[in-house]
N, C-alpha and C positions, 0 to 999 in steps of 0.2 A: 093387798090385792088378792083377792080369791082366785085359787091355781081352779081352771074348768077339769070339767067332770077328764078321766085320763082311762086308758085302756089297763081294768086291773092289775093286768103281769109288769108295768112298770114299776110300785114299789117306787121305796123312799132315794136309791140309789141319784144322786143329781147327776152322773154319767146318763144312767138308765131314760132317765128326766127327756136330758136334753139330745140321744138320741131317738125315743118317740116323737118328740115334739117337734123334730125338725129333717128327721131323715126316712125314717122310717117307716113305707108305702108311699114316698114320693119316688116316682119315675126315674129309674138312671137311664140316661142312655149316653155316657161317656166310657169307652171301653175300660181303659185301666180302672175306674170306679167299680164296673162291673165287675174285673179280675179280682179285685181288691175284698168286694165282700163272695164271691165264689171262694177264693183262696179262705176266706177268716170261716164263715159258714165251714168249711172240710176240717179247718182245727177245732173248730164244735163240737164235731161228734163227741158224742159222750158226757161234754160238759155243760153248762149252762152260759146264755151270749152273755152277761156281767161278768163272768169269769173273762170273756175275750175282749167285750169292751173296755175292761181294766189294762188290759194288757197289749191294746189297738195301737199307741204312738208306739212302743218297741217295737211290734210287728213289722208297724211302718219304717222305724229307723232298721232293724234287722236285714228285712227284705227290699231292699232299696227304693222303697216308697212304691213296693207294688208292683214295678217294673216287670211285665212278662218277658221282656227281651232281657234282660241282665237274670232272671230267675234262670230262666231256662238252660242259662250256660252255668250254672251253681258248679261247683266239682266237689272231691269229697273233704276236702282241705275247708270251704266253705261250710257243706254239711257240720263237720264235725264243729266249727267256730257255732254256728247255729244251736246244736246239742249243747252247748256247754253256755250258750247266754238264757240268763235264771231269768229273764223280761219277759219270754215268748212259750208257748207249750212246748215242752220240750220232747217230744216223740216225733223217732227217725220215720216211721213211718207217716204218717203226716208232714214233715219236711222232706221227703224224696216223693209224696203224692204232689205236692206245692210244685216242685221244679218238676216234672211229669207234664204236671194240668197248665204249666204257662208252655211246655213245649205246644201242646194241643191246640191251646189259647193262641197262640201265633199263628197253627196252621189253619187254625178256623177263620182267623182275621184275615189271611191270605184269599183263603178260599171266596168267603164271601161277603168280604170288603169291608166287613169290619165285623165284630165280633157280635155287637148289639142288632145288625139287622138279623142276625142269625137266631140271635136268643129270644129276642123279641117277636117271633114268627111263632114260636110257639104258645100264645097268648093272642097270636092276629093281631101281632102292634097294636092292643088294645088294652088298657088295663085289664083286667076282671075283678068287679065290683060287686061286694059280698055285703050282706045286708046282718052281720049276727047281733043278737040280743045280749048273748050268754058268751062268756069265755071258751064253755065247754064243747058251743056249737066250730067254732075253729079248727079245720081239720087237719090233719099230718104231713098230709100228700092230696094229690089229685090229681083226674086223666091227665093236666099239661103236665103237672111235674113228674107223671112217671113216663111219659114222651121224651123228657127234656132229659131225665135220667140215662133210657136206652140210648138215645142217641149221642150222648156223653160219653156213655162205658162204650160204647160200639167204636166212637173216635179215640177214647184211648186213655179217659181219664179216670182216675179213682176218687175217693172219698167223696163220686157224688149219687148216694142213694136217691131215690124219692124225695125222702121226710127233708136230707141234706137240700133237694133241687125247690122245695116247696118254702120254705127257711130262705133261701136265697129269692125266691118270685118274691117274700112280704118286704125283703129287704130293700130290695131292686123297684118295687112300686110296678109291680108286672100284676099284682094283688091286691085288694086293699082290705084289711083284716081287720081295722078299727072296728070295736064294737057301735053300733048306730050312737049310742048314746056318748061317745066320746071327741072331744071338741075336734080332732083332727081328723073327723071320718068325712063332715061336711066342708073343712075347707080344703082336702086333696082332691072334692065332687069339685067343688067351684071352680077350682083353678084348671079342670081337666077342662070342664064345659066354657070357661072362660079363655 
């Protein structure tokens, strides 16, 4: 069976594979899903997302399947257990940003009723649908994500730059960054329009 034309930066990796081809610029709108790649997207920085999709089921089992409400009470007894398991990126700053961004996470979800009508407003609950050719045309950041940014750090989170808030929109399906020529760019069109 002939693998369809695929979005160059995926590479031979079958992680790599079977996240583009099945997750990636599809629509989340489940909150903890959405904590889940917010929280992975902040242990990014700096690294490459194969380094973190390699390392995604630990994460999961580490941090209790994503849970904002069990993160956010972590203590430093937990911390240090986290610092010492070799499965997950191991830097304190990024695991005290993690239990940080789930305290915020809750208070946002409080606020306004869940987490996803909030994130989702800044795209106009609307995907935004990007037509590139080229790899190179894919941009860093953009007005929503440095929206999405400000009003992040202004609520109280870290490790979410721009480039980090923009990263998480292609993840989240808030985006769709497929190159035109790539088999999942027309069928996340259809399924939106359908």
């Amino acid at each position: 069976m002939q693998h369809q034309p695929s979005c160059p930066w995926v590479g031979t990796n079958p992680a790599m594979i079977e996240y583009h081809d099945t997750e990636w610029g599809v629509p989340v709108h489940e909150d903890r899903k959405l904590f889940e790649f917010i929280t992975l997207d902040a242990f990014q920085a700096g690294l490459s997302w194969s380094c973190i999709l390699n390392k995604r089921d630990n994460f999961r089992e580490a941090l209790d399947g994503f849970d904002p409400s069990l993160i956010a009470r972590y203590d430093d007894a937990k911390i240090a257990s986290l610092l010492a398991n070799p499965g997950i990126i191991r830097n304190r700053a990024k695991i005290k940003a993690a239990i940080n961004n789930a305290r915020v996470f809750l208070a946002i979800q409080e606020a306004q009723g869940s987490f996803d009508t909030y994130i989702w407003s800044f795209v106009g609950h609307q995907p935004i649908v990007n037509a590139w050719t080229e790899l190179s045309q894919i941009p860093v950041s953009s007005p929503e994500s440095d929206a999405m940014s400000r009003d992040l750090k202004k609520r109280g989170m870290s490790f979410v730059g721009t480039t980090i808030c923009y990263a998480f929109m292609q993840a989240a399906g808030m985006v769709n960054d497929h190159l035109v020529s790539c088999h999942r760019y027309h069928s996340l069109q259809s399924a939106q329009m359908g």
